[in-house]
N, CA and C atoms as a LAMMPS dump frame, in Angstrom:
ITEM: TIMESTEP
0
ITEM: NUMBER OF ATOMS
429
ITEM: BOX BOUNDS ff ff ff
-5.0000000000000000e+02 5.0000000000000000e+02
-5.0000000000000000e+02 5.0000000000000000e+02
-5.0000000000000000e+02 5.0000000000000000e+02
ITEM: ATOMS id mol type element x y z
1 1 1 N -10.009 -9.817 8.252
2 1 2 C -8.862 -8.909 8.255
3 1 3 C -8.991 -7.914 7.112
4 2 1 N -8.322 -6.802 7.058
5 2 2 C -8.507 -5.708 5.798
6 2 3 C -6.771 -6.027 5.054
7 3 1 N -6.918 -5.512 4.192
8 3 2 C -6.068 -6.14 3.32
9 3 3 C -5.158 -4.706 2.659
10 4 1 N -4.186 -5.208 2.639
11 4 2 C -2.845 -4.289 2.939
12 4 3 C -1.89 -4.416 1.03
13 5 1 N -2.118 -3.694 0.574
14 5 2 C -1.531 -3.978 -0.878
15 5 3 C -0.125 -2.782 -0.698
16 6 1 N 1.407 -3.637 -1.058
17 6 2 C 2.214 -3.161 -2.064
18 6 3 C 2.032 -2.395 -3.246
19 7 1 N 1.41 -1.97 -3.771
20 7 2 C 2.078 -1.495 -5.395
21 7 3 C 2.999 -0.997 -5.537
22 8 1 N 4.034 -1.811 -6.275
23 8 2 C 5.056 -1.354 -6.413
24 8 3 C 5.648 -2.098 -8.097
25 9 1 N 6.385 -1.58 -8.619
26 9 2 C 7.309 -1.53 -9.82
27 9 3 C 9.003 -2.024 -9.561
28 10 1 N 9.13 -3.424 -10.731
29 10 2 C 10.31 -3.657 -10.742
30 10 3 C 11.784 -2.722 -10.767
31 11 1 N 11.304 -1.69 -11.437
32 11 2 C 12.087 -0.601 -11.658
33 11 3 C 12.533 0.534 -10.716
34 12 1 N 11.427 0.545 -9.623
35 12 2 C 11.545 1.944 -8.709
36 12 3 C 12.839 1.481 -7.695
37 13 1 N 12.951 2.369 -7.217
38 13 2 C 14.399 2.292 -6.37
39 13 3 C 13.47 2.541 -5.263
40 14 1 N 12.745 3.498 -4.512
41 14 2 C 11.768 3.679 -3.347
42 14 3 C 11.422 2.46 -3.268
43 15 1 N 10.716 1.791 -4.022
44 15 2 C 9.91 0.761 -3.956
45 15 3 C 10.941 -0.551 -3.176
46 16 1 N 12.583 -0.486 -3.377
47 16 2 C 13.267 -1.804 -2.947
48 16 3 C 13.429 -1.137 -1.435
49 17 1 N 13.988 0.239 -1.488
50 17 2 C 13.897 0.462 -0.125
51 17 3 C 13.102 0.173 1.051
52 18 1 N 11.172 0.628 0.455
53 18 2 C 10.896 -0.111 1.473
54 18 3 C 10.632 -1.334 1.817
55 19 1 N 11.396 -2.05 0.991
56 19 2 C 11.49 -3.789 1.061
57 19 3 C 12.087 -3.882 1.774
58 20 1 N 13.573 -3.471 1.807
59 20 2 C 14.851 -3.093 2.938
60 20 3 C 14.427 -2.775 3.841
61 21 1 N 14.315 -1.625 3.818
62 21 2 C 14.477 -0.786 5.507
63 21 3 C 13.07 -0.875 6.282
64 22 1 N 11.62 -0.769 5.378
65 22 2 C 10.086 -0.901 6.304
66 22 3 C 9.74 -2.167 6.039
67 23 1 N 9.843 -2.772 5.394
68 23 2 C 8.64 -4.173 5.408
69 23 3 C 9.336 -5.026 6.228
70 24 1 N 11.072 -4.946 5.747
71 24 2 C 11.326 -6.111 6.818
72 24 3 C 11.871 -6.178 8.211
73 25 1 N 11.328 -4.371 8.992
74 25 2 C 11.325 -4.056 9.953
75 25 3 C 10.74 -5.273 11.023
76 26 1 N 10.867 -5.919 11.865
77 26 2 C 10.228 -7.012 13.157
78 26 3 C 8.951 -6.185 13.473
79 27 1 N 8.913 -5.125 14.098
80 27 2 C 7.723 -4.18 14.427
81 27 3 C 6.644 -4.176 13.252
82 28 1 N 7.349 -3.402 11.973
83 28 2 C 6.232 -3.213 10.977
84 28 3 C 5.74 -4.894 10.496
85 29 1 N 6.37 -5.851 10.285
86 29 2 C 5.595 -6.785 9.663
87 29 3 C 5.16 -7.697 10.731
88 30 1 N 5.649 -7.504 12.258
89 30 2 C 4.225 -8.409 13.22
90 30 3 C 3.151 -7.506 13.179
91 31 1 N 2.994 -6.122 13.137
92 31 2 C 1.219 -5.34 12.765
93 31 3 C 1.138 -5.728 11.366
94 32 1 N 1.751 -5.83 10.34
95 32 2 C 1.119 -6.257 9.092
96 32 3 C 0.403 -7.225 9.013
97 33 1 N 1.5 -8.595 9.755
98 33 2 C 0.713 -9.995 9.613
99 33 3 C -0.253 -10.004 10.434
100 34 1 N -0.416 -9.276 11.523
101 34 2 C -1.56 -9.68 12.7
102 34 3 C -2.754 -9.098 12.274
103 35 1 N -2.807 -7.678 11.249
104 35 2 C -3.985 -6.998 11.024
105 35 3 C -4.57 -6.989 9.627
106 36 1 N -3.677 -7.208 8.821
107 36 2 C -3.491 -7.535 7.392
108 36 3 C -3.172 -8.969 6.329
109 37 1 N -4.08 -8.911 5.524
110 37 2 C -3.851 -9.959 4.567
111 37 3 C -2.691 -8.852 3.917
112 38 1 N -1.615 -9.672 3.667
113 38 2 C -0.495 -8.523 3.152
114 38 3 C -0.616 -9.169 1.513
115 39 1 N -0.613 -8.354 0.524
116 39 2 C 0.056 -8.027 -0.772
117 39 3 C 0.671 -7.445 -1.113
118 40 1 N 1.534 -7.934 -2.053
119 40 2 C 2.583 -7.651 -3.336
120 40 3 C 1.874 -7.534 -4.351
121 41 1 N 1.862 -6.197 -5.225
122 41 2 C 1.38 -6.206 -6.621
123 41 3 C 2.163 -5.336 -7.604
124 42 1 N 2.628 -6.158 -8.705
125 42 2 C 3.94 -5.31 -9.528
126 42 3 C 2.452 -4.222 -10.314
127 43 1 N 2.841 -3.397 -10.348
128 43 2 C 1.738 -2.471 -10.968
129 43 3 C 2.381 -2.274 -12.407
130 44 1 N 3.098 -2.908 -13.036
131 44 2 C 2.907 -2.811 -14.537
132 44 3 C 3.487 -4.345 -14.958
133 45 1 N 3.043 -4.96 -13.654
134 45 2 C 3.049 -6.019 -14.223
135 45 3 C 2.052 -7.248 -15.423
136 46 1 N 1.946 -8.341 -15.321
137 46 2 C 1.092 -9.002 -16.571
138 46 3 C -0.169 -10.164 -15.557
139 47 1 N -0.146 -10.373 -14.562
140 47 2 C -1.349 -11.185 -14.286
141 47 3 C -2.547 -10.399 -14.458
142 48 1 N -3.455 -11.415 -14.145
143 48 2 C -4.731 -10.839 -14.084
144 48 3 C -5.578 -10.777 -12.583
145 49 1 N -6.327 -9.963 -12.285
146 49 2 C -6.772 -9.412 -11.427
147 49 3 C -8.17 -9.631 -11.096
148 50 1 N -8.845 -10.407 -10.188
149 50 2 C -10.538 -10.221 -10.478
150 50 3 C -10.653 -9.314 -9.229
151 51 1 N -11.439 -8.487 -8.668
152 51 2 C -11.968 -7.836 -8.176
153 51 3 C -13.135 -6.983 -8.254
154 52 1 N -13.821 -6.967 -7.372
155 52 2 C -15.508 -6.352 -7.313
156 52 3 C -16.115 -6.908 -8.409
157 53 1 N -15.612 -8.346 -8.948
158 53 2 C -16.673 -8.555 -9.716
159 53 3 C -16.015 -8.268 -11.236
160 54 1 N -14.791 -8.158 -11.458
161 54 2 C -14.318 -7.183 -12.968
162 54 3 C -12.935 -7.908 -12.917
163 55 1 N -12.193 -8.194 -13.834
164 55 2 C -11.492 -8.676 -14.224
165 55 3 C -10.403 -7.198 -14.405
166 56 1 N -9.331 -7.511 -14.421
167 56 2 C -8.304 -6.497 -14.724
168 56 3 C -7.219 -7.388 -15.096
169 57 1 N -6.2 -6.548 -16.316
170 57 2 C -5.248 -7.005 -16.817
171 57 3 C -4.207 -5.898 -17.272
172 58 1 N -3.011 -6.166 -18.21
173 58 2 C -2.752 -5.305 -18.693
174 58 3 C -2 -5.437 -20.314
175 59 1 N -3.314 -4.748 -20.669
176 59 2 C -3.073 -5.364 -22.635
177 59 3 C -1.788 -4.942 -22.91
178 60 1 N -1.009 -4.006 -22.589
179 60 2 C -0.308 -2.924 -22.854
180 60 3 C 0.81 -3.618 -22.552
181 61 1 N 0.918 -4.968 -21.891
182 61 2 C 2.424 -5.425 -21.191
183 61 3 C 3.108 -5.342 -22.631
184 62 1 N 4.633 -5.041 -21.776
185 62 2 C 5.582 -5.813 -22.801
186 62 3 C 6.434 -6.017 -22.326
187 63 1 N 7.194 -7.74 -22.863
188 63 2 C 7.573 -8.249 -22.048
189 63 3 C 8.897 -8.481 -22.113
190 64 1 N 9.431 -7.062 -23.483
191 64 2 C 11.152 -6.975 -23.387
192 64 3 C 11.47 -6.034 -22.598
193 65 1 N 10.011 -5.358 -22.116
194 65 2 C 10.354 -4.405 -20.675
195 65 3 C 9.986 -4.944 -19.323
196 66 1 N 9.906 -6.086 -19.23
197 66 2 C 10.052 -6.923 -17.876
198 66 3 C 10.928 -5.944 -16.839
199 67 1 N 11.617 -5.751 -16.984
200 67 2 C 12.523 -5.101 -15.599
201 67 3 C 12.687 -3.743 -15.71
202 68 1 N 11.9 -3.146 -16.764
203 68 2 C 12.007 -1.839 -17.037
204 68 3 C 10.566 -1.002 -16.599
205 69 1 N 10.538 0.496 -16.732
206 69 2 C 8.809 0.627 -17.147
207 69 3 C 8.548 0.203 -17.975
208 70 1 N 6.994 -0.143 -17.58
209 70 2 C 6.312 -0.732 -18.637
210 70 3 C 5.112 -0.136 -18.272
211 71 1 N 3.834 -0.895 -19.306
212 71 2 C 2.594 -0.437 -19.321
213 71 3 C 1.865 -0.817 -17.85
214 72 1 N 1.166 0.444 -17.356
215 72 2 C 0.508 0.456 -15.929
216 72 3 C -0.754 -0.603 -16.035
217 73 1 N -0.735 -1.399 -15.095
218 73 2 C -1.886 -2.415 -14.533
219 73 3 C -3.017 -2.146 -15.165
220 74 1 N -4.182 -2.24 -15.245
221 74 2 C -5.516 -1.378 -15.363
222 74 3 C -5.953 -1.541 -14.157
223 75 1 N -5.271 -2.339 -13.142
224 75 2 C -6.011 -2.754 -11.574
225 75 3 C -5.374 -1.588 -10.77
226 76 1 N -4.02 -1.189 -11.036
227 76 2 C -3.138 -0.079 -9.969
228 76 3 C -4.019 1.538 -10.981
229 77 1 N -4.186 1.497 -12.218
230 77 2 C -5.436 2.694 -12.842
231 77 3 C -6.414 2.648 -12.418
232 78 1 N -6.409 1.414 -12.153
233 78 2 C -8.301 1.569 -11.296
234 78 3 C -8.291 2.43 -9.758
235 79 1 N -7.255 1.898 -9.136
236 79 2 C -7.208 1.739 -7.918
237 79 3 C -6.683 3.487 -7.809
238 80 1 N -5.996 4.502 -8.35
239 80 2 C -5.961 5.582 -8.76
240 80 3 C -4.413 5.964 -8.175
241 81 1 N -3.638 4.491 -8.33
242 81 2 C -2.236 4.691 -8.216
243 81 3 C -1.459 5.356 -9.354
244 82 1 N -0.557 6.362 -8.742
245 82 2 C -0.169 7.516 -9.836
246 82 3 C 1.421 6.941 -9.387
247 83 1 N 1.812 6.968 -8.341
248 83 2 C 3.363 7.071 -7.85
249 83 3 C 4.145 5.58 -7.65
250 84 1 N 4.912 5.652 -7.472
251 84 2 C 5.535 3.85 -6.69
252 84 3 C 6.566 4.478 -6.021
253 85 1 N 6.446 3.886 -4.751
254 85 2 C 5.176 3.007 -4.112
255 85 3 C 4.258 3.489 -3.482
256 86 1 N 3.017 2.974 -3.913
257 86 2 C 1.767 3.675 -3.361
258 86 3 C 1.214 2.279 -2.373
259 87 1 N 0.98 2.248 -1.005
260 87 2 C 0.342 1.092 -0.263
261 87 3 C -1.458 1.419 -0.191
262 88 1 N -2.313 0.529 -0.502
263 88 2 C -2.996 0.826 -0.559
264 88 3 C -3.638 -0.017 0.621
265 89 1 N -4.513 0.322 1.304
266 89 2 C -5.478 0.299 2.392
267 89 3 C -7.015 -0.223 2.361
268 90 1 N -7.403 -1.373 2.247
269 90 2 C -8.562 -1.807 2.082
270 90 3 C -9.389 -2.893 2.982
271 91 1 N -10.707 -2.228 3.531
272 91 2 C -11.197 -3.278 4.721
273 91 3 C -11.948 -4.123 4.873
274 92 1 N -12.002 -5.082 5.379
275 92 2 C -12.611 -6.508 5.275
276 92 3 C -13.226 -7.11 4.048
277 93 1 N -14.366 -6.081 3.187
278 93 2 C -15.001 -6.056 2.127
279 93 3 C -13.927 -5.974 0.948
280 94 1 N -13.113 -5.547 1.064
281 94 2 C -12.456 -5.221 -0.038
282 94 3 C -12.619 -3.742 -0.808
283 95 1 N -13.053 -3.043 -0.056
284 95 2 C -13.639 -1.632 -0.725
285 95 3 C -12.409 -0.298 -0.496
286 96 1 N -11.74 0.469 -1.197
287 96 2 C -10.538 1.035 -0.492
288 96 3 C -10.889 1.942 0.858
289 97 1 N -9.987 1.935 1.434
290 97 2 C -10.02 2.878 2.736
291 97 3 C -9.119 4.016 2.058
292 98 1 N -7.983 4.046 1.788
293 98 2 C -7.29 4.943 1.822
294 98 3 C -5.491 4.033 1.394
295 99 1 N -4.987 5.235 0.497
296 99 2 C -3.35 4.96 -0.01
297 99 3 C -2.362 6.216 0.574
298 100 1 N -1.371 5.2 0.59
299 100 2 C -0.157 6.511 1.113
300 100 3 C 0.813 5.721 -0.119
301 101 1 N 1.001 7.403 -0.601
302 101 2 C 2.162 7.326 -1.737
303 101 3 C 3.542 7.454 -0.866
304 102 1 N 4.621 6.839 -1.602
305 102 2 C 6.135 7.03 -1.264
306 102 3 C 6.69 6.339 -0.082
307 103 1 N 7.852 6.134 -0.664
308 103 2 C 8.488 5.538 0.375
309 103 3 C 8.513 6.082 1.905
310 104 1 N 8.275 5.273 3.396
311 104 2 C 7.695 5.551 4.204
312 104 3 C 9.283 4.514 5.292
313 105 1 N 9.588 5.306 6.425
314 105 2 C 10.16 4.173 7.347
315 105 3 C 9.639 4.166 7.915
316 106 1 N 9.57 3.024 9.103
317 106 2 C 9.651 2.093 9.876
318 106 3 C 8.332 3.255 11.042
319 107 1 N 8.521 4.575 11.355
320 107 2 C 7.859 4.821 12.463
321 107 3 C 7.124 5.896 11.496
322 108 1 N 7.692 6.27 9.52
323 108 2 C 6.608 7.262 9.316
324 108 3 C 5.375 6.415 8.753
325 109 1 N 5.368 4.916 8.607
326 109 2 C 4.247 4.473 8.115
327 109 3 C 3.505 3.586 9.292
328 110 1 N 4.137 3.996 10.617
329 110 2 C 3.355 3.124 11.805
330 110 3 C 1.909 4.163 11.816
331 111 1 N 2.02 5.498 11.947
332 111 2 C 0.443 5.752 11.717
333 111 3 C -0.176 5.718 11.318
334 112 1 N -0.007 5.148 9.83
335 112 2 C -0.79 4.475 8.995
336 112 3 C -1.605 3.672 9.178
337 113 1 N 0.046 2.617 9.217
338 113 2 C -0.778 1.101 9.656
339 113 3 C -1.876 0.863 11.032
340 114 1 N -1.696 1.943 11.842
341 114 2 C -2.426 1.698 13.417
342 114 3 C -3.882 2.712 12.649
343 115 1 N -3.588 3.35 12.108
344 115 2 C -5.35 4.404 11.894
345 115 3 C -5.766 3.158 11.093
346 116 1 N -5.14 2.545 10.273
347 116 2 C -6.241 2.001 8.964
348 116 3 C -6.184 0.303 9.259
349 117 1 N -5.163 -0.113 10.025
350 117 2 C -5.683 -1.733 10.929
351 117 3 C -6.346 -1.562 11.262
352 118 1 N -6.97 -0.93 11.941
353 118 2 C -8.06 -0.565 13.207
354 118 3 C -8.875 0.115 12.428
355 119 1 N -10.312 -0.006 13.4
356 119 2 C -10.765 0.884 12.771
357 119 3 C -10.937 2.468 13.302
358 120 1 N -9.981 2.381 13.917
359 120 2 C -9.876 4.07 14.419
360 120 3 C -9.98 5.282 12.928
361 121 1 N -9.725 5.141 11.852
362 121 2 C -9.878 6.047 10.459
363 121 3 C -11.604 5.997 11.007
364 122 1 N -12.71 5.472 11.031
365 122 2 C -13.551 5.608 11.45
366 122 3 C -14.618 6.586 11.852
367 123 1 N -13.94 6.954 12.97
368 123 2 C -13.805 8.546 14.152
369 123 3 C -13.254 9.241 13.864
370 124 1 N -11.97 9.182 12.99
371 124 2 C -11.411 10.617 12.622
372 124 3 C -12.113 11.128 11.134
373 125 1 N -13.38 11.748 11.247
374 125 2 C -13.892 12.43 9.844
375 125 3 C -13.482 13.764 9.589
376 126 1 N -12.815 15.009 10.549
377 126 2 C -12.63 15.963 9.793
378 126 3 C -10.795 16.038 8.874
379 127 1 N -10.44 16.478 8.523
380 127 2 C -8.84 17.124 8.16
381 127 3 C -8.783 17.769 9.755
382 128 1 N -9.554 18.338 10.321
383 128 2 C -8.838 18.624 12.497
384 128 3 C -8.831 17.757 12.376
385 129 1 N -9.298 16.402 13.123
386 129 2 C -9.091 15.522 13.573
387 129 3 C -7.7 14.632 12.981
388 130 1 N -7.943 14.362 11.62
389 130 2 C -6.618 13.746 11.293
390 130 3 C -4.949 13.972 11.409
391 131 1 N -5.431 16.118 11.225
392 131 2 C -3.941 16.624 11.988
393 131 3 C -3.635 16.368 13.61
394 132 1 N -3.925 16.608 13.942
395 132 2 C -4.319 16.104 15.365
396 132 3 C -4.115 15.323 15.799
397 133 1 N -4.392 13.619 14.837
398 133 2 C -4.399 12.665 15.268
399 133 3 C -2.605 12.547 15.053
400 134 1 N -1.861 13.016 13.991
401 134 2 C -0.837 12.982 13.069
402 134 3 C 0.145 13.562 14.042
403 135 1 N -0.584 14.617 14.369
404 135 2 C 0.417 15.904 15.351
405 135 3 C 0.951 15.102 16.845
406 136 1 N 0.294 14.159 17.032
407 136 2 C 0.16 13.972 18.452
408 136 3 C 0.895 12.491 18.447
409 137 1 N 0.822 11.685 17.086
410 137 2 C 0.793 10.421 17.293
411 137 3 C 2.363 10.198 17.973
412 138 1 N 2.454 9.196 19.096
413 138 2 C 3.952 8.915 19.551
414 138 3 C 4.188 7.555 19.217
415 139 1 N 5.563 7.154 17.77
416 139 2 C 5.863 6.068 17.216
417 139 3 C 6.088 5.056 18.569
418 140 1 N 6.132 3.912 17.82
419 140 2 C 6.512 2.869 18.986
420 140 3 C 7.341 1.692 18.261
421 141 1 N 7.43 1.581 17.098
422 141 2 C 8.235 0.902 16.389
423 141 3 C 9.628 1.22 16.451
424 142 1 N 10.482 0.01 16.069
425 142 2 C 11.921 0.281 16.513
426 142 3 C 12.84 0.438 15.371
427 143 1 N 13.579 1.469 14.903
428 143 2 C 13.941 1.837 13.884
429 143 3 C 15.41 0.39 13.339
């Protein structure tokens, strides 16, 4: 399966929304669970991280800002998360495919999830093709 990351921050308000209104959509989380290893990752949060081989942490925590901002991941810096919430997109290997910043509902992050479950992102190599694919796509999720 390719693997489906949260980043998100205790603090963001986008970030609870799409806890609310997209993740715990029936539609969006039977394609999550069926195509995706799903994650949660607080991006300024304090665990540690191994990936590709590298360890990630974040020296910078502090932990009288637990519920506040705090210091960014070095795993969500690696990963070249700037915004919350940024979902990030990664396939079988673990190598990224692709992130969509900001809060997203229920039928604007179904083309997401259907280009980058699949491997339809694949076939679409130009910016035509992806408008195209975008312009045309008809939701099927239920708001």
């Amino acid at each position: 399966k390719k693997i489906f990351i949260d980043m998100y921050t205790k603090w963001c308000g986008p970030c609870k929304l799409l806890d609310r209104n997209t993740f715990s959509n029936a539609d969006v989380a039977k394609f999550i669970n069926k195509n995706f290893y799903a994650v949660k990752f607080n991006a300024e949060g304090n665990e540690s991280v191994n990936y590709q081989g590298k360890t990630y942490s974040n020296p910078n925590y502090d932990p009288a800002k637990a519920n506040r901002r705090n210091s960014p991941h070095q795993f969500s810096k690696y990963m070249g998360v700037r915004a919350y919430p940024t979902v990030l997109f990664l396939d079988e290997t673990g190598k990224l495919i692709n992130n969509v910043r900001g809060y997203r509902t229920p039928q604007q992050i179904e083309p997401f999830l259907k280009l980058f479950g699949t491997d339809l992102w694949k076939s679409i190599t130009t910016q035509e093709a992806y408008k195209e694919y975008m312009d045309n796509f008809e939701p099927e999720f239920k708001s």
